[in-house]
N, C-alpha and C positions, 0 to 999 in steps of 0.2 A: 866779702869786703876785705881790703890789706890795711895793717897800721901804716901809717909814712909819718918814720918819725925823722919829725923836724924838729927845730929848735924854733922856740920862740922869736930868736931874734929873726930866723928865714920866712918865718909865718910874715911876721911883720913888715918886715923889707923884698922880699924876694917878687916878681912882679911877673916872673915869667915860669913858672915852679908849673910843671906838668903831673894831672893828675894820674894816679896808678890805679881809676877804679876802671876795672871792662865791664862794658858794656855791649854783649853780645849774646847771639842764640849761644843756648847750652851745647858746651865741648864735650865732647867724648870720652876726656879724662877725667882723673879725679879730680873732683873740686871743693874748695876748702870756702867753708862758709863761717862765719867768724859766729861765734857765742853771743850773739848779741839784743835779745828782747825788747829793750828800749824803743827798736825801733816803732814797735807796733806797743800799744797798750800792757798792760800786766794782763796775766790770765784770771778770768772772772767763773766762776763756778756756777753752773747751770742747773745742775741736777749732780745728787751725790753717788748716783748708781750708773750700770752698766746699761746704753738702752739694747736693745735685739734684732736694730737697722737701721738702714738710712736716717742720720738726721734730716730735716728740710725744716726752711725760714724766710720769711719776707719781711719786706717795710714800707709801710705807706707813706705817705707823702706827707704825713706832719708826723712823722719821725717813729711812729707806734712798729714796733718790731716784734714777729709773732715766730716761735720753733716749736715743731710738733716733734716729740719722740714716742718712740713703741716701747713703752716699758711698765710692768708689772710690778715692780721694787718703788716706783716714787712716790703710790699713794696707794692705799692697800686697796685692794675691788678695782682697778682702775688700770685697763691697758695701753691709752693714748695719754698724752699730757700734753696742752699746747701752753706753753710759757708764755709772758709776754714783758716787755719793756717799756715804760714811756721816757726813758732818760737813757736813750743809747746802750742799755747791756748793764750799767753799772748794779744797777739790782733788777732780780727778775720776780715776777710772781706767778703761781700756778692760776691760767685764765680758764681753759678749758679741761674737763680728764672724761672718759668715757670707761661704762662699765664692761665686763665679760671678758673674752680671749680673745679679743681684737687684737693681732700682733703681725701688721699687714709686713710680707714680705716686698711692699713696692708703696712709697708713699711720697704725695710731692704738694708743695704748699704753691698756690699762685695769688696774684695780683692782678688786675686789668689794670685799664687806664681810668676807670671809674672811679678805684680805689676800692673794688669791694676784693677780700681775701677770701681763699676759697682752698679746702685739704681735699684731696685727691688720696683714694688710696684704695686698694687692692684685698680684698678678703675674702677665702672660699673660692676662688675663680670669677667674683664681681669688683667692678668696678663702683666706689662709691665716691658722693661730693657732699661733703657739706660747705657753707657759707659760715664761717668762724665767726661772723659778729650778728648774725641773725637764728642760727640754728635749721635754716634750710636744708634740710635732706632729700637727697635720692642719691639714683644708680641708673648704672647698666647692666639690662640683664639679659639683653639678647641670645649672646649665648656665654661660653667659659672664656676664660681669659689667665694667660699665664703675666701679662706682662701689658703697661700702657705708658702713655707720656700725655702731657696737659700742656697746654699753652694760654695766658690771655692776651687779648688784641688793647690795642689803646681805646676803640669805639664798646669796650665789655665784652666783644665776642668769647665762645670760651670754646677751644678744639680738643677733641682727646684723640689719641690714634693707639688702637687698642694689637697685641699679637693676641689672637686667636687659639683655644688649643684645639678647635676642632676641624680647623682647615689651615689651608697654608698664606692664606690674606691678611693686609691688615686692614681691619676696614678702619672708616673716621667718621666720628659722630663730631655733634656742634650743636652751642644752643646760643640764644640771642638775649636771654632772659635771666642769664644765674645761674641756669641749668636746672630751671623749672619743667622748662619742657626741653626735650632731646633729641634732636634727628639724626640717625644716619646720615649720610649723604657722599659715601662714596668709598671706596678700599681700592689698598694696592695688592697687587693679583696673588704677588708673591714673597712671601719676606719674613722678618723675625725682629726680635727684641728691635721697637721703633724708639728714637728720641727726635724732638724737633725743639725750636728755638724762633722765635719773635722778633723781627729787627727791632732794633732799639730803638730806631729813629724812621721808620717805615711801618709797612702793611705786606712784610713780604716775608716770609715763613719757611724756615728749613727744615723740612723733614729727612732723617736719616736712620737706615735699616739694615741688616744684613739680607744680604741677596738671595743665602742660601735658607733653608728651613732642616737642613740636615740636622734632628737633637744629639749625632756623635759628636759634630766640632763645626758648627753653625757659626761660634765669633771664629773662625778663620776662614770663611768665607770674604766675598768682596761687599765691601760697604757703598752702599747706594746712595744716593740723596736725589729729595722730587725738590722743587720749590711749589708753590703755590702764594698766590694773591689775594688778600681780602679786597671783594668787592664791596660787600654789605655785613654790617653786623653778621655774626654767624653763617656768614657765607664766603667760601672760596675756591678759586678755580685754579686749576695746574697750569703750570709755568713749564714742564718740561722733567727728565730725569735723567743723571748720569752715573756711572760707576764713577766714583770718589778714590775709595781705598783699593788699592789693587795689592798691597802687599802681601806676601803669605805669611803664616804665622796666626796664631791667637791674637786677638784685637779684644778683650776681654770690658773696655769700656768705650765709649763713644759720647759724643758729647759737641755739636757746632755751636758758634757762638758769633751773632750777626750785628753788628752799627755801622750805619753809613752807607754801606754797600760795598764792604767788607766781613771776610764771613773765614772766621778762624776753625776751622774742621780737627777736631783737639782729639787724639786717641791712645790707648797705650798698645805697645806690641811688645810681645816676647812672654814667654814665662817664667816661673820663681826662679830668682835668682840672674835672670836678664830680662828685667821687663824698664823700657823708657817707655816717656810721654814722648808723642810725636804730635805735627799739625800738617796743613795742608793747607793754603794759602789762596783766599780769593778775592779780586777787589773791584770785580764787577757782578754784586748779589748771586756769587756761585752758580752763574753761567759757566768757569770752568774753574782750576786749580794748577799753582805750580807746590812743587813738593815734590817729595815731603820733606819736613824740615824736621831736628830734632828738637825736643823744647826743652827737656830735663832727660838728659842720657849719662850716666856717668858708671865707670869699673867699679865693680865690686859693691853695687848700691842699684835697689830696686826704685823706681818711682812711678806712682799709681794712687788709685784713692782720690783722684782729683773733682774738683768742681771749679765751674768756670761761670763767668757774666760780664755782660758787657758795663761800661760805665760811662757818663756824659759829662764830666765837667771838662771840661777846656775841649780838645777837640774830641773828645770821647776815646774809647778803646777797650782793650778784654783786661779782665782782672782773672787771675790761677790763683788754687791753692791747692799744694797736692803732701801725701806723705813721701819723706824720703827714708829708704828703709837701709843703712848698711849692710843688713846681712852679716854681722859681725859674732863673734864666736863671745859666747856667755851672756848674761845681761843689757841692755843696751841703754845709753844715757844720753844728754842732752847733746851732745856731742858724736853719736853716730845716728840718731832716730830724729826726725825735725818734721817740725810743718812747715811747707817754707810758701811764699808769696813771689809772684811777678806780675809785670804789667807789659800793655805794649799800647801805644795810642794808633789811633788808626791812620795818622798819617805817615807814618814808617812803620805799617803793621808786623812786617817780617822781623824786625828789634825786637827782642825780648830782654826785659830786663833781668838784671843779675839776679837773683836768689836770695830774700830775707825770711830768715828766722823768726818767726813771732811764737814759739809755743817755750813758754817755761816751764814744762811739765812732758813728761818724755811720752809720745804719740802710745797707745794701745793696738796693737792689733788683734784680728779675732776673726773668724769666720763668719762671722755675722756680716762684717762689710761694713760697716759705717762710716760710710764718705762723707769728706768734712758737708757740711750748708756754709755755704756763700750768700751773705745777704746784700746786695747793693743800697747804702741810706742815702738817696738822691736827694733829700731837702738838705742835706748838708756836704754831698759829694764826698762823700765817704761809704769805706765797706768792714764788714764785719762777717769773722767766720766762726759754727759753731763745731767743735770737735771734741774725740774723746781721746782722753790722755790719762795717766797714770798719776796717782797721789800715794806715793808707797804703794803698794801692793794693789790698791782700788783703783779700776776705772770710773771715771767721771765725765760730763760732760762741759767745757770750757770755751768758753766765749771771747775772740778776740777782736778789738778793733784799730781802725788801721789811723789813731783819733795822737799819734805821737809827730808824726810827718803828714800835716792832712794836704791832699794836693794842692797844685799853685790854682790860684786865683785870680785874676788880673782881667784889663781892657786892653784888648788887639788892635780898638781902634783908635787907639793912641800909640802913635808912632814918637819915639824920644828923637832927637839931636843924636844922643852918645848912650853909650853903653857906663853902668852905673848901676851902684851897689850903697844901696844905702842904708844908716846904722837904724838898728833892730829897736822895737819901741813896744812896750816899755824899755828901759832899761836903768837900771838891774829889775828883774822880773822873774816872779814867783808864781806859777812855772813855766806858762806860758808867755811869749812872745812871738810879734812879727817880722818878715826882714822882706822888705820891697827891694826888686832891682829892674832895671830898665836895660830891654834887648833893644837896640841899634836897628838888627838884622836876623834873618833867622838861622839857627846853630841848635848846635849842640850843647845842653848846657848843663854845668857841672858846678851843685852849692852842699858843700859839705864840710860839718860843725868837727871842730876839732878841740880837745883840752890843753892845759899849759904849756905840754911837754910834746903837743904833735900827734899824737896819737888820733886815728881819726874815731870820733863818739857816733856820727850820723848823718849818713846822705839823705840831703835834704832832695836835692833835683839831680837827674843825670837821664837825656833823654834831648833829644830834639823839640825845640819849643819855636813857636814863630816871634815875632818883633810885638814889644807892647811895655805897658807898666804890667809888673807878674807881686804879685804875693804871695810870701808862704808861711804857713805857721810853724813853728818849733817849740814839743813840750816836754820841759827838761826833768817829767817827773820821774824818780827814782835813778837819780844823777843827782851827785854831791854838790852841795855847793863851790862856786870858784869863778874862776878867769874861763872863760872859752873863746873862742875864734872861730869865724866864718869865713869860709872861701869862694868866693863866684870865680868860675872859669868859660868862657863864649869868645869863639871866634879869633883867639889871641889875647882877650884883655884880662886881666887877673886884677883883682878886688882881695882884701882881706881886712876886716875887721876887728872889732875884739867887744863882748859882751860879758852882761856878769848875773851869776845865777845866784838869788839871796832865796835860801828857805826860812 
């Protein structure tokens, strides 16, 4: 983000004041992203210790939010911990811990469309499930397994697609039940480390693989993707398969992400020390791809570590969150190491949006790997990431939500007369407040909060929206009290306001 400093009196008067935020895929230079946390919630403390892997977390549909970590340090005898929330993050409690040296080097939390939760995870060379709110257990034990991926369907179907370590296959198991009972039903001939992804808004399923099985440098192989269809609960048929990724190079993570019939194919390339996030672009359910695009590239700055989902309020679209690493000589601080956020809707899927900041605590790295968890909270259209970051010297785990700028809101199918910007309600309001404005026409639209003296505090919208009444909320917590100003810009019209924040 840039300051544009204005004066009060141009905030006020000025009617045609062009704004200076970009709004594009990630450039290839260096990019300066401003210090600014506000935008997303304060960092919330999950767990005091270091965990040993992947975080993973969900949320059900009346808001209950669950994160499993692999760690030994949180509760003595006890190597899982599933956390839980019922108030969005703001306090956590220990819901589930398990005993022994369970410390899966592969572990993933899901949801159906039933609403039942379900941990996934990898131990010894098995694949195990439990059902988090019942205690249902089993596995797979067919044969070893170095590596799998889980999916659920909106009808409860539940798919795992397993890499193999005693052949070069991947097969896929499927149950209709919970994963009470478990079928085989089918494998891909040839392949390695599988992930796949669920449409959001469909029955139409992306699975993606490396082509190679070579264990010297298999992620530099080409990346494949099948699709397949849910016909019936716990049943699905192939759709088809293509090479995806043709780049050379290490492709070290992988990761598609599908709404609408858009299907964002998210990967990193390169290694230490040049490694970006790239994507791959599809907008007929990955029948094919243009690309590749870059989505966080920049000199002298690694980016990686990423988790991605899709989201559904207004026309839906992908949410990112990935590490950005400088590579910087000595120590590193808030200002070279970040966790940073983008979005893109799926009606200008190829837009990415600019790069926010939400970790007040400088990211940890480690070889363990612990990619943030991205939790989608669809009963209030919002998202939340859990990551591990640095408290002095300690790693911790940190829970962000995106509950400061919640998305706009609004009826499409109310078209205005005029475009209009109307004053924010409450006002003066502590901390929270609304600001409705009415699109004309569809544009590009750009609402962002400014303090006395011009400086900008917080883009509120910047993104292509269609014509409607829109809402948005703005929460001014950890911002001083005072005077502030709001800016709408669409199409040519410019709107400025002025609010006041009373603590």
């Amino acid at each position: 983000m840039k300051n544009v400093m204005l004066t009060l009196l141009v905030l006020l008067l000025t009617s045609t004041l062009t704004s200076a935020q970009t709004w594009t895929q990630a450039s290839t230079g260096p990019e300066y992203i401003q210090y600014n946390p506000s935008d997303w919630g304060d960092d919330i403390k999950i767990s005091n210790t270091e965990p040993f892997g992947k975080i993973t977390g969900v949320a059900k549909t009346n808001g209950i939010i669950y994160v499993a970590i692999a760690d030994t340090a949180i509760q003595a005898g006890k190597s899982i911990v599933i956390f839980r929330t019922t108030n969005y993050g703001t306090t956590w409690t220990n819901f589930l811990s398990y005993s022994g040296t369970i410390l899966p080097p592969r572990a993933k939390m899901v949801r159906t469309g039933l609403d039942s939760v379900y941990y996934f995870y990898l131990y010894n060379s098995i694949i195990y499930c439990l059902n988090v709110e019942n205690n249902n257990f089993n596995s797979i034990t067919a044969t070893q397994y170095r590596d799998f991926d889980v999916v659920g369907s909106s009808t409860g179907g539940l798919y795992v697609v397993a890499d193999a370590l005693t052949t070069t296959s991947i097969p896929r198991y499927s149950s209709a039940d919970g994963f009470t009972t478990i079928s085989q039903t089918g494998s891909v001939s040839t392949g390695a480390f599988p992930r796949m992804y669920m449409s959001g808004s469909g029955d139409t399923l992306v699975l993606t693989f490396y082509g190679s099985t070579l264990t010297s440098d298999t992620i530099s192989s080409n990346i494949r993707q099948g699709r397949y269809r849910e016909t019936a609960p716990g049943t699905i048929s192939s759709m088809g398969f293509l090479n995806a990724v043709t780049e050379s190079g290490p492709k070290s993570e992988v990761q598609p992400v599908m709404y609408n019939g858009v299907v964002w194919f998210i990967y990193t390339l390169g290694s230490t020390g040049s490694i970006d996030i790239k994507y791959m672009l599809s907008t007929n359910s990955g029948a094919n791809y243009t690309g590749p695009s870059i989505l966080a590239g920049n000199i002298n700055t690694d980016e990686y570590w990423f988790e991605a989902r899709h989201y559904k309020s207004g026309t839906g679209g992908l949410d990112i969150a990935y590490y950005s690493d400088s590579l910087q000589a000595g120590l590193p601080t808030n200002y070279t190491d970040k966790m940073l956020y983008r979005y893109s809707n799926a009606t200008t899927p190829g837009t990415i949006s600019s790069p926010v900041q939400f970790s007040q605590h400088i990211p940890g790295w480690s070889a363990r790997a612990y990619i943030p968890a991205m939790v989608e909270i669809y009963n209030t259209s919002d998202v939340g990431v859990a990551w591990v970051g640095l408290e002095g010297t300690n790693k911790r785990v940190w829970w962000d939500r995106y509950t400061v700028i919640s998305r706009v809101t609004g009826n499409e199918n109310e078209i205005p007369d005029n475009y209009a910007l109307n004053q924010n309600y409450p006002n003066p309001f502590n901390p929270v407040t609304k600001i409705d404005f009415a699109l004309q026409k569809a544009g590009f639209v750009s609402l962002i909060v400014y303090d006395y003296i011009g400086r900008e505090i917080s883009e509120l919208v910047s993104k292509e929206m269609n014509p409607g009444v829109h809402t948005v909320t703005f929460d001014a917590s950890g911002l001083s009290s005072g005077v502030y100003f709001y800016r709408l810009e669409v199409n040519g019209f410019t709107q400025t306001k002025k609010m006041t924040f009373v603590k």
